[in-house]
C-alpha positions in Angstrom: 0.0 0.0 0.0 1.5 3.8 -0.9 0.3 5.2 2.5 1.1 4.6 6.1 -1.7 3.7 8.4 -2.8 6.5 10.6 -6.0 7.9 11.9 -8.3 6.9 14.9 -8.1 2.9 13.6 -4.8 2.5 13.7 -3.2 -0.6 14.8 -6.6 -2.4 14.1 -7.0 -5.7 11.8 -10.1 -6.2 9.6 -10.4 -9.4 7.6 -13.6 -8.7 5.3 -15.3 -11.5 3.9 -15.7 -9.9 -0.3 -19.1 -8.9 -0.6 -21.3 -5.8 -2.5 -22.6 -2.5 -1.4 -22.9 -1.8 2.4 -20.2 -4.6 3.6 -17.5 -3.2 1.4 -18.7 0.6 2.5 -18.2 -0.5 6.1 -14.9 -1.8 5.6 -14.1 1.6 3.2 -15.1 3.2 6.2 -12.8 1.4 8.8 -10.0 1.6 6.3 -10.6 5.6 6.3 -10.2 5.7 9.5 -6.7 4.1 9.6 -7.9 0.2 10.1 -5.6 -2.2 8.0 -8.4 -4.1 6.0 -7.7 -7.5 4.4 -10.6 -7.9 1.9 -11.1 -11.9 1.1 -11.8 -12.2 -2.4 -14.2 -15.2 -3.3 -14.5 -17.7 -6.2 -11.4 -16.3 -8.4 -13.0 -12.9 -9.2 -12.1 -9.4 -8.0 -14.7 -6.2 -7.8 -12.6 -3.2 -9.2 -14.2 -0.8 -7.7 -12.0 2.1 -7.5 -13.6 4.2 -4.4 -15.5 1.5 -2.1 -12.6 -1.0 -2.4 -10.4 1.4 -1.7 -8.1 1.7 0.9 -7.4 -2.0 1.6 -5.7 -5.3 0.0 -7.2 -7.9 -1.5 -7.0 -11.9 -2.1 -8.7 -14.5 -3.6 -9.1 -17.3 -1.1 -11.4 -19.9 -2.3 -13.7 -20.4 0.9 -15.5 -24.0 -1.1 -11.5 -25.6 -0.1 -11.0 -26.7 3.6 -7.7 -25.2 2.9 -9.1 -21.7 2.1 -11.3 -21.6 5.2 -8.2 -23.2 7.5 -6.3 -19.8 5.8 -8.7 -17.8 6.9 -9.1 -19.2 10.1 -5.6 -18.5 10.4 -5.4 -14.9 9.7 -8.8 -14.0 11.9 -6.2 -15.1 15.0 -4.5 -12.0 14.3 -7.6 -9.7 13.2 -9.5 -7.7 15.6 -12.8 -7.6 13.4 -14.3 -9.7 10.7 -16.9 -8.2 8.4 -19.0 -10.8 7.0 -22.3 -10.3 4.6 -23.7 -13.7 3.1 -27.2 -14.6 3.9 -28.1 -16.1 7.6 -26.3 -19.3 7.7 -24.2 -19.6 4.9 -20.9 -18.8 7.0 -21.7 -21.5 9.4 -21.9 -24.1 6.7 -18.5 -22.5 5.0 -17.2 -23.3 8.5 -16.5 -19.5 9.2 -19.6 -18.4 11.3 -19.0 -16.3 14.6 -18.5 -19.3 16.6 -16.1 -21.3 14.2 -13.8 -17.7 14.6 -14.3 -16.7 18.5 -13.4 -19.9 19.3 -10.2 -19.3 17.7 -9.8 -15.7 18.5 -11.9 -14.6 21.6 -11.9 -10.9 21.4 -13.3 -11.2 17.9 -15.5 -8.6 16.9 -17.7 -10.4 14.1 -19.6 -7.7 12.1 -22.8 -9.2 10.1 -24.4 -7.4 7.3 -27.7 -8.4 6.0 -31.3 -7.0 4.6 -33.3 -8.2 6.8 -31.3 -9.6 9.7 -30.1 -12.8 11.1 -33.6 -14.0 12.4 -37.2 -13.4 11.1 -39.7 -15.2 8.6 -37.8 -12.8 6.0 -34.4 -13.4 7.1 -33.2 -15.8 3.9 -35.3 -13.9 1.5 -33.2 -11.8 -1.4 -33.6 -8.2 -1.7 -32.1 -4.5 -2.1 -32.0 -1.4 -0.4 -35.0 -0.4 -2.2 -36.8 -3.7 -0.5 -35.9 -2.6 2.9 -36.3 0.5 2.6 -40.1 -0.2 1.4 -40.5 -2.5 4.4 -39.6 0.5 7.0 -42.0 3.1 5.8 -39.3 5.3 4.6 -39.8 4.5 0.9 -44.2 5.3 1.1 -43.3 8.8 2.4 -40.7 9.9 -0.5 -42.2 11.6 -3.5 -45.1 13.0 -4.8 -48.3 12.9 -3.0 -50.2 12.5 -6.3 -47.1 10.3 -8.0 -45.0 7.2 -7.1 -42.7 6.5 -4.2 -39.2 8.0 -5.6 -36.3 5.6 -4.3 -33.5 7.8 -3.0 -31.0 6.3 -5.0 -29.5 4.0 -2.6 -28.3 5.9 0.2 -31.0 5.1 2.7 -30.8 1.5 3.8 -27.6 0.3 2.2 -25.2 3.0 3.4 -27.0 4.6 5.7 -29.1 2.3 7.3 -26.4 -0.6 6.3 -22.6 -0.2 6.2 -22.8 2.8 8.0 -24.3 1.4 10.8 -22.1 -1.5 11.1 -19.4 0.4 11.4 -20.3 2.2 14.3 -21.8 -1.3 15.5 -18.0 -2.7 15.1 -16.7 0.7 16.8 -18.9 0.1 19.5 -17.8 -3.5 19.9 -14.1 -2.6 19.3 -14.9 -0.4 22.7 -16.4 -3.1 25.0 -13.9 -5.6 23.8 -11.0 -3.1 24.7 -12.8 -3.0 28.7 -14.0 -6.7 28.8 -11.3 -8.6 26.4 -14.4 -10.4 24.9 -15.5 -10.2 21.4 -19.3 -10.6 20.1 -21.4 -10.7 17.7 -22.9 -7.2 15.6 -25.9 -8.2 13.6 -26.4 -5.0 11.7 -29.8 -5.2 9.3 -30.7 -2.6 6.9 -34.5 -2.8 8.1 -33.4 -2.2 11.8 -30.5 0.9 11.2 -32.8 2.2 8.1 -35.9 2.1 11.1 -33.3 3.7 13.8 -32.4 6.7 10.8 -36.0 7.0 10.8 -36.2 8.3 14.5 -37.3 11.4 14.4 -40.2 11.1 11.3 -41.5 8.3 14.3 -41.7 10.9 16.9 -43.4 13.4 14.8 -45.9 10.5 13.9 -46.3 10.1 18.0 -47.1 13.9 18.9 -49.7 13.8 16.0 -47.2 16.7 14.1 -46.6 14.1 10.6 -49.2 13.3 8.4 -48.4 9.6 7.1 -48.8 10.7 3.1 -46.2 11.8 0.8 -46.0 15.3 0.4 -48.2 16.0 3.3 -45.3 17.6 5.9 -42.8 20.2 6.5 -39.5 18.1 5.5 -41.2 16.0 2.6 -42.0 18.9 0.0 -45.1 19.7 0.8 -44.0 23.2 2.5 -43.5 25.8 0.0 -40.1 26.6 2.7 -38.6 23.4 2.5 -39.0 22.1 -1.3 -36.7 22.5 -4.6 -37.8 24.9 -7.3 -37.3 24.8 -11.0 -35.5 27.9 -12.5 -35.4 29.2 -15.8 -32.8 27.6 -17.5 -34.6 23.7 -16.1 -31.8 23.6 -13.1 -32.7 24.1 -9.0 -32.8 26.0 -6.4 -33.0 24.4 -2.8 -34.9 26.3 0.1 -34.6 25.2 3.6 -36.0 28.3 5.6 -37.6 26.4 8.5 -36.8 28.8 11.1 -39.1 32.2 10.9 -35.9 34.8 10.4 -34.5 32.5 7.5 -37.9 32.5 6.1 -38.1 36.1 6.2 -34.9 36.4 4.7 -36.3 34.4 1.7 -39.3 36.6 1.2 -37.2 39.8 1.4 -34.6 38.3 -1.3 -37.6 37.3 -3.5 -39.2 40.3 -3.2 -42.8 39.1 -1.7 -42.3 39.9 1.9 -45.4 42.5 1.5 -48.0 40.0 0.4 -50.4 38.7 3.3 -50.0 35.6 1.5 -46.8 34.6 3.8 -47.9 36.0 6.7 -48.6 32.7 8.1 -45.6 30.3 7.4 -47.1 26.8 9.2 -50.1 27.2 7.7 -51.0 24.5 6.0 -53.8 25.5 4.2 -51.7 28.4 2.1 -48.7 26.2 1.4 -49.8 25.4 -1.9 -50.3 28.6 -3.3 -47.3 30.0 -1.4 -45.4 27.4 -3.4 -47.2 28.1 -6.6 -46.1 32.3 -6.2 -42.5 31.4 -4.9 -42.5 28.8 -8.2 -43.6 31.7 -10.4 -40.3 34.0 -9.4 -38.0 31.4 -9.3 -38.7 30.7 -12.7 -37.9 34.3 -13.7 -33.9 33.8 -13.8 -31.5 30.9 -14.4 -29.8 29.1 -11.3 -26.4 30.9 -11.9 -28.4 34.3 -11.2 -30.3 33.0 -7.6 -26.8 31.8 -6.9 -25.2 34.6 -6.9 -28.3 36.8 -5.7 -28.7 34.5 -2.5 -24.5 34.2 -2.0 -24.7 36.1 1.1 -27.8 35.9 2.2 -29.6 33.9 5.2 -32.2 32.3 3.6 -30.9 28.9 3.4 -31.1 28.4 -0.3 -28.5 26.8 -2.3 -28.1 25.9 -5.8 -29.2 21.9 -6.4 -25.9 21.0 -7.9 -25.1 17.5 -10.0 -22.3 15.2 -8.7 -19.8 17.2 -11.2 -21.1 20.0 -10.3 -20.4 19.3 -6.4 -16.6 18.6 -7.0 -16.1 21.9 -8.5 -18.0 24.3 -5.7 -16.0 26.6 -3.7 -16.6 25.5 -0.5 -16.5 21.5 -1.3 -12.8 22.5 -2.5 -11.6 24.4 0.1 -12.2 21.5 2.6 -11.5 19.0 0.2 -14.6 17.3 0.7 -14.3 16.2 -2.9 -11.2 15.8 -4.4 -9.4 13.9 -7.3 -7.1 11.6 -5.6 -5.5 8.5 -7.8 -7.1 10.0 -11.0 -11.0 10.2 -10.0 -13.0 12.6 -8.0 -13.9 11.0 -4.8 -15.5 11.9 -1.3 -12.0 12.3 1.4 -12.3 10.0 4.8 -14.7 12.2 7.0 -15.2 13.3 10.1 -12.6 14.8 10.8 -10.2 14.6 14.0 -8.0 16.9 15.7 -5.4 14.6 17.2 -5.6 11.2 14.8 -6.1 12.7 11.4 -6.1 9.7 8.7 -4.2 9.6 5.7 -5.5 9.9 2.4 -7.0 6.5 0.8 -4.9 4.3 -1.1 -6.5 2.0 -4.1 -7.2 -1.2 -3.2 -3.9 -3.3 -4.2 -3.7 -7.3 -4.8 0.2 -7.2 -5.5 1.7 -10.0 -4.3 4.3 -8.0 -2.3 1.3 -6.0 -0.3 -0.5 -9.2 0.3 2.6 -10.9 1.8 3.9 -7.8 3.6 0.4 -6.9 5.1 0.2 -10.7 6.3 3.5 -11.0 8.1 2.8 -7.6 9.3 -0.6 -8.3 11.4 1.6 -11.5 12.9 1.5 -14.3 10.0 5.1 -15.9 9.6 6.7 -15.6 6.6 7.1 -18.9 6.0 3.7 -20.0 6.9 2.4 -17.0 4.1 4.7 -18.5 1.6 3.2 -22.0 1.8 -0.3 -20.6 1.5 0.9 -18.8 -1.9 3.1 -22.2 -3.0 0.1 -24.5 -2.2 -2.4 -21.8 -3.9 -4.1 -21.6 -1.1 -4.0 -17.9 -1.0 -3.8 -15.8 -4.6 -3.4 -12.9 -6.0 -6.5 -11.0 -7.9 -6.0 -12.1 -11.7 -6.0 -7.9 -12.6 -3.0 -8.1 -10.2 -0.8 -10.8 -11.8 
């Protein structure tokens, strides 16, 4: 790897079990933090993913050959984590479920990513983040109130929901088994961290303040303060004037403040024709004129930018949010820390030389790691031969 570990995770072993969407995000996500991540590579293929593999090496260990698995039995003793993210049961029959490894290594920390969860009468069905998300209620409230749910891409319950919250399950974990010297078991499900990202929409629906129909409440584009709008040349502005002074400010800058139209902001009743007149103005000028008209401003409204867009905006390069690192524009490790600041991301490698270096460094012997290669036990990705 071309960087030195640093950051918050450093000193700490993942082994990841391969795997799509939120498992490798959680593991993108330790490695961001400084974690040295050994991503397990299954069935002679290699995902070449350039920003979620990132970070970490990878090799192909065949986990169908009592070999493979005794390998990977043998580098969990020196891990500190395993992320795993087949469906219920299938690493117990592969010989590598949570109690095949703790008994090996008893301070384990064996991360588990699945849709629906370990247990359940849905537990071994298939499904995407658009599935789960359906199942929470968080799907049925996005989108028009006279249209179709709208997926939001899938942010929600695979990365949100998902990978995001397995990592801070596996933080957590990492904690306890820090005080206690025992690992355990994190069964992270997208239907339970999706449900948990869906906290406060639940207590609205409790104090009787959310209306349980698309575009019916304050955050879901029903209020004419908290909605996109089209401007003239087909691009966006996005207003997010919740609070009464920003709201003002977004009348005075539009130049309606006078009508008794907005006199009453919560008013349910007016929202749709205070949309419909803030629509009409909006439309007047193209997004690079509101842009620079509500620059310095308080009225919470920004210009709705595309992903290209976003890499090029001021503010997202001055912190580096976005930034082209190893010849692509990709998000940096966030948040941020005073005292353990991580490096920035490698590309996943599968030379031979990181594989056996990263090995003997988390403990392996040398000549132990050369017999796994000799026998083919262990492999490096074809892209990397």
């Amino acid at each position: 790897m071309k960087n030195s570990k640093q950051g918050p995770l450093s000193g700490i072993t993942v082994l990841e079990l391969g795997g799509i969407g939120p498992g490798p995000f959680a593991a993108m996500v330790l490695a961001d933090m400084g974690a040295t991540v050994i991503r397990v590579v299954r069935d002679r293929g290699w995902s070449r993913h350039p920003v979620l593999n990132r970070g970490r090496i990878s090799v192909e260990i065949d986990l169908k050959n009592p070999d493979g698995v005794a390998a990977v039995g043998r580098i969990a003793e020196h891990c500190d984590v395993i992320i795993e993210g087949f469906r219920p049961g299938v690493a117990e029959r592969l010989g590598l479920g949570p109690d095949d490894l703790l008994a090996i290594n008893p301070r384990l920390v064996y991360g588990r990513m699945t849709g629906w969860g370990q247990d359940g009468p849905w537990a071994w069905a298939p499904g995407h983040d658009i599935n789960y998300l359906s199942l929470t209620g968080g799907l049925h409230a996005i989108g028009p109130k006279d249209g179709d749910p709208v997926p939001p891409l899938n942010l929600v319950s695979d990365f949100g929901g998902g990978g995001m919250l397995l990592a801070y399950g596996v933080a957590c974990a990492l904690i306890s088994a820090g005080v206690t010297g025992k690992g355990q078991v994190v069964d992270a499900a997208m239907v339970d961290g999706t449900s948990v990202l869906l906290a406060m929409t639940h207590g609205f629906m409790a104090d009787g303040s959310w209306c349980d129909e698309r575009e019916s409440n304050m955050l879901d584009g029903a209020a004419p303060f908290y909605r996109t709008y089209r401007c003239a040349d087909g691009k966006h502005m996005a207003v997010g004037c919740v609070e009464p002074q920003f709201y003002r400010e977004l009348l005075r800058v539009l130049d309606l403040a006078g009508e008794p139209l907005f006199d009453a902001q919560h008013d349910k009743e007016l929202w749709f024709e205070q949309g419909e007149r803030i629509a009409t103005v909006f439309a007047t000028k193209p997004r690079g004129e509101w842009e620079v008209i509500f620059a310095d401003t308080q009225a919470c409204t920004t210009p709705v930018l595309s992903l290209r867009e976003a890499a090029q905006h001021p503010h997202m390069t001055a912190r580096g949010t976005l930034a082209v690192h190893d010849g692509i524009v990709q998000p940096m490790p966030a948040p941020r820390f005073s005292e353990t600041p991580p490096a920035a991301p490698a590309p996943q490698s599968g030379e031979l030389a990181d594989i056996v270096a990263t090995l003997r460094d988390i403990g392996l012997a040398g000549d132990e790691v050369a017999s796994f290669f000799a026998d083919g036990v262990l492999c490096a990705p074809p892209a990397a031969r």
